[in-house]
C-alpha positions in Angstrom: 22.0 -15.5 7.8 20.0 -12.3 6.8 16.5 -12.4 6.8 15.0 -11.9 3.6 12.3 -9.7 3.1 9.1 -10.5 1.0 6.0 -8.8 -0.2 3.6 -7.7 -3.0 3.1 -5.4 -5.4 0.2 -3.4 -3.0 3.0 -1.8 -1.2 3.7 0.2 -3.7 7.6 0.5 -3.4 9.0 1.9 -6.1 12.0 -0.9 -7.3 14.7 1.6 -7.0 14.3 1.6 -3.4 13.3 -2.2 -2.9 16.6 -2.8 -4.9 18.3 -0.4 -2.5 16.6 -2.2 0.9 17.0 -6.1 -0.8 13.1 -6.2 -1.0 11.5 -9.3 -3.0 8.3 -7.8 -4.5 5.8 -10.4 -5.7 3.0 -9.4 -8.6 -0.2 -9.6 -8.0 -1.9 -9.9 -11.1 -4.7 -7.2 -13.4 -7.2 -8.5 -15.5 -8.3 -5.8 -18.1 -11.0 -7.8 -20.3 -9.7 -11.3 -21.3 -6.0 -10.3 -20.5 -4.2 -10.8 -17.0 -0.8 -8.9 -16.6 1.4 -9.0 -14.1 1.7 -6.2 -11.9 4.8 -3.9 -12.4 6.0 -6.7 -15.1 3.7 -6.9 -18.2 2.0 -3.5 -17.0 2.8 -0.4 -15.8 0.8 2.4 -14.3 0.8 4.7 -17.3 -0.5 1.9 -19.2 -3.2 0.9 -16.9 -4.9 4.6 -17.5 -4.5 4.4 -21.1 -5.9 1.0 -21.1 -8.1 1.5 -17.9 -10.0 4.4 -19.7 -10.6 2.4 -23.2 -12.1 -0.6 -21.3 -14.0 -2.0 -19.1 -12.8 -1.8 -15.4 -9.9 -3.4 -14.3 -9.8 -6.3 -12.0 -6.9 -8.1 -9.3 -5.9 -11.4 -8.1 -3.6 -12.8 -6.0 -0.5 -14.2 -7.1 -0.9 -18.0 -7.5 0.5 -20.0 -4.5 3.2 -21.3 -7.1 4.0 -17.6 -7.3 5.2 -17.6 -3.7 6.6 -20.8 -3.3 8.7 -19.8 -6.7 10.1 -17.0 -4.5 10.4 -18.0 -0.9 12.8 -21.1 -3.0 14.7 -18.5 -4.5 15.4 -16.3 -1.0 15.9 -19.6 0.5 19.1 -20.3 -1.4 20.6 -17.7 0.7 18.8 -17.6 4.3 17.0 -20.0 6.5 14.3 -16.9 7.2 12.2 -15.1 5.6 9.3 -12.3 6.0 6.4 -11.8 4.1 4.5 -9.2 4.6 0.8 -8.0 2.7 -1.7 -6.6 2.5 -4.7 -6.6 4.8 -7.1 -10.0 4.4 -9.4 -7.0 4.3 -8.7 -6.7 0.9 -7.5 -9.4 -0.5 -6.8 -13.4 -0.1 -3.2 -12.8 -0.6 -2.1 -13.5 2.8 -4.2 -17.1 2.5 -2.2 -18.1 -0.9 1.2 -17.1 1.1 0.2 -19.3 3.7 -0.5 -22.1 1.5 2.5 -22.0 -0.5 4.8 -22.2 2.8 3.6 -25.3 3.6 5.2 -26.8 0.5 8.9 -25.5 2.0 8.6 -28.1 4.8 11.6 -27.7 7.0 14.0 -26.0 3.8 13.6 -22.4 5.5 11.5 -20.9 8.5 8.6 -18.3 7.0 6.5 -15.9 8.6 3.3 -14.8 7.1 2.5 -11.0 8.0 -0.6 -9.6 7.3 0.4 -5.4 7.8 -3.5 -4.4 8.1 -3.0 -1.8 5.7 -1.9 -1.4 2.1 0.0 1.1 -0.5 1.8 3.8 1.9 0.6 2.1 5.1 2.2 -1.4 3.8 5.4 0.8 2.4 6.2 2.0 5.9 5.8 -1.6 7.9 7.8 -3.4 4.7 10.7 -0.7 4.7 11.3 -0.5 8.0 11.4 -4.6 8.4 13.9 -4.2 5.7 16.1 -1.8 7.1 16.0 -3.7 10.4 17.2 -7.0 8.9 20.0 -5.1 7.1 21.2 -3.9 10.7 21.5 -7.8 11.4 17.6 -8.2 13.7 16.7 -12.1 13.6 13.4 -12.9 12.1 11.7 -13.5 15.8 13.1 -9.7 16.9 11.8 -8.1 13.4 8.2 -10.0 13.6 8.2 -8.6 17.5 9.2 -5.5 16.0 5.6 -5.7 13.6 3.4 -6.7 15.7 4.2 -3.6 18.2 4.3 -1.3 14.8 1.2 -2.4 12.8 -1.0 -1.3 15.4 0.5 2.2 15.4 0.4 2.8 11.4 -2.0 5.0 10.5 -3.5 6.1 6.9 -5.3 9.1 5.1 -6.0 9.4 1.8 -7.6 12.0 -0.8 -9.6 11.6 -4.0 -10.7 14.1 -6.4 -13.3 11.6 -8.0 -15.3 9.1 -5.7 -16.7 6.8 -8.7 -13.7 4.9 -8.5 -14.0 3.7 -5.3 -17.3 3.0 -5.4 -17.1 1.1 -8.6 -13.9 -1.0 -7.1 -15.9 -2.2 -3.8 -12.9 -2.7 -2.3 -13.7 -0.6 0.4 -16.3 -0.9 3.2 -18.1 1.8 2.7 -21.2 2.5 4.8 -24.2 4.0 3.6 -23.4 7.2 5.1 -20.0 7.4 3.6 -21.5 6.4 0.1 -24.0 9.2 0.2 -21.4 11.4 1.2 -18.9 10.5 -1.7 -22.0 10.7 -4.2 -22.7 14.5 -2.8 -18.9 15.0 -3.1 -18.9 14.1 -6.8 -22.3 16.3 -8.0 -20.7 19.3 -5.7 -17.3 19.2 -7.5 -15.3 18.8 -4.1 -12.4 16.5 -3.2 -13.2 14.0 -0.1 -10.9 13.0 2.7 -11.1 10.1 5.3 -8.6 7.9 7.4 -8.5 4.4 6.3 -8.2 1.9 8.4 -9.4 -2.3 9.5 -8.6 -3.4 6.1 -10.6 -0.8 4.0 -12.7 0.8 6.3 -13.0 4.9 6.1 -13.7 6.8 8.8 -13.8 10.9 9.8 -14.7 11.8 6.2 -14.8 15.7 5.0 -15.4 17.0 2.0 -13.5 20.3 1.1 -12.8 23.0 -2.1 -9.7 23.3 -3.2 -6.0 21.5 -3.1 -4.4 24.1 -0.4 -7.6 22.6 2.0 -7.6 19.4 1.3 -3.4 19.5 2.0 -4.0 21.7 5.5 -6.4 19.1 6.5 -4.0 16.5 6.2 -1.9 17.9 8.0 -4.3 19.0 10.9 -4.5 14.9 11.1 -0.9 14.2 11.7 -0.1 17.5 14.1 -3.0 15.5 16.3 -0.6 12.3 17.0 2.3 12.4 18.9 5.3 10.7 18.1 5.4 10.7 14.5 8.4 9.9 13.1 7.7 8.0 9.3 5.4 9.1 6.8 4.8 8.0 3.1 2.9 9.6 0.4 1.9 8.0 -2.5 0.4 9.5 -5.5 -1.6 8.7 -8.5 -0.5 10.8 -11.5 -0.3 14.5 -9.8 3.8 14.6 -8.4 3.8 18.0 -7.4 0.9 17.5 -5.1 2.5 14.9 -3.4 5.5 17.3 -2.8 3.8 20.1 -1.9 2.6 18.1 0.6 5.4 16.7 1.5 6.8 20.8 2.0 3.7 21.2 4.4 4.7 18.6 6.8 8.6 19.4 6.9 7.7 21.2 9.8 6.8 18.2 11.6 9.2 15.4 10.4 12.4 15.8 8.8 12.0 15.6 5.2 14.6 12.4 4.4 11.6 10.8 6.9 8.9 11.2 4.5 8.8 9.2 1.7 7.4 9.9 -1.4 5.9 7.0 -4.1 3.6 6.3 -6.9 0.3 3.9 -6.5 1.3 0.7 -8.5 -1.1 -0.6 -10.8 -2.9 -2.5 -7.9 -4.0 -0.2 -5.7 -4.7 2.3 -9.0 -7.2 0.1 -10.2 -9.8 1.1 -7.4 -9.1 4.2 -6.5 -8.6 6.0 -9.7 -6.3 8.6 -11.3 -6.5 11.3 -8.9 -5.6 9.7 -5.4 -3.1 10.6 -2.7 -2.4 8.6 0.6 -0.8 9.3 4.0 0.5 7.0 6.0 2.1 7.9 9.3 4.4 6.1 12.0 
């Protein structure tokens, strides 16, 4: 049988493509005041900025292990193995709930837990290429030996025209350094860049003028790893940034290699309206 893949709404696959790859994406859940919506479902991102900007800051929660074990019954009507793959634990709890929920399977169907270390584009790249490799018929213990050799490698950038977000989200680690550096990047009017990395720490920030910078500098950061053959951009609400970018590393991996996506409500909520992220592979 095929091995089913499973993950959640941080990876930020659009559904055209999960559809395209058989990729089960599970909700997680935004609270915006008194009202939870589910991820992709009851709320999309337009919404979330509409609603975002009229009240108070927008909240996420895991899905519920009932949630999981609805799905992992569902895939197991057709396989005997299944991975799910999430978001770092630096994040969220969302790899704890899964791990919960697959006790209550007993012996019905063999699932790994996967926790990618990353999330958005870095979790799109790990998720997409597990799919891809159970379409070409890998067995669940060759596609988890396949992970734990690529998680390691993945690694993410990201940009943001306006640090409040982040700040306000705390769901990074930021250290003081970093915070002061954000809160200088904000009064100057500049756009600040970092690598992300361990679950939501930044590291190597610089703060630059201007979108043909701040696109140069990213790709300064992937001409200086070797072997680069996978990269995903995801965006907040500015496309054409995303493609420009895109044009600007054509040079360095074929474009049908890079993909391009939109942050889901999720990862929106704490980083903003005016995000991009690299991830590379």
């Amino acid at each position: 049988m095929t091995v089913k893949i499973a993950t959640d709404s941080s990876c930020d696959i659009c559904l055209e493509e999960a559809h395209k790859l058989s990729i089960t994406i599970i909700p997680l859940y935004i609270q915006i005041g008194s009202k939870s919506y589910r991820d992709g479902i009851d709320l999309n991102i337009d919404e979330l900025h509409e609603l975002g900007h009229a009240q108070e800051l927008p909240k996420t929660s895991a899905p519920s292990p009932g949630d999981f074990l609805k799905v992992y019954s569902q895939l197991s009507a057709g396989t005997d193995q299944i991975i799910s793959i999430h978001l770092s634990s630096g994040y969220s709890g969302v790899c704890n709930v899964a791990s919960l929920a697959k006790t209550y399977l007993e012996d019905r169907c063999r699932v790994e837990i996967i926790d990618s270390n990353t999330v958005s584009a870095g979790l799109a790249l790990i998720v997409t290429a597990s799919a891809r490799a159970a379409q070409e018929g890998q067995n669940l213990d060759q596609i988890v030996e396949m992970l734990h050799e690529m998680i390691p490698r993945v690694r993410m950038f990201g940009k943001t025209d306006s640090f409040p977000p982040i700040l306000k989200g705390r769901r990074f680690r930021l250290s003081g350094g970093i915070t002061l550096l954000g809160k200088i990047g904000t009064a100057l009017g500049t756009k600040m860049l970092g690598e992300v990395y361990d679950g939501g720490k930044i590291r190597s920030p610089v703060l630059t003028f201007g979108q043909a910078r701040a696109l140069k500098r990213l790709k300064r950061w992937v001409e200086g790893f070797v072997g680069v053959t996978e990269i995903a951009i995801a965006y907040s609400t500015m496309l054409n940034e995303a493609e420009m970018l895109a044009q600007h590393l054509e040079t360095l991996v074929p474009r049908e290699h890079i993909l391009i996506t939109r942050f889901g409500c999720a990862t929106s909520t704490y980083i903003g309206s005016r995000a991009l992220a690299m991830a590379l592979l």
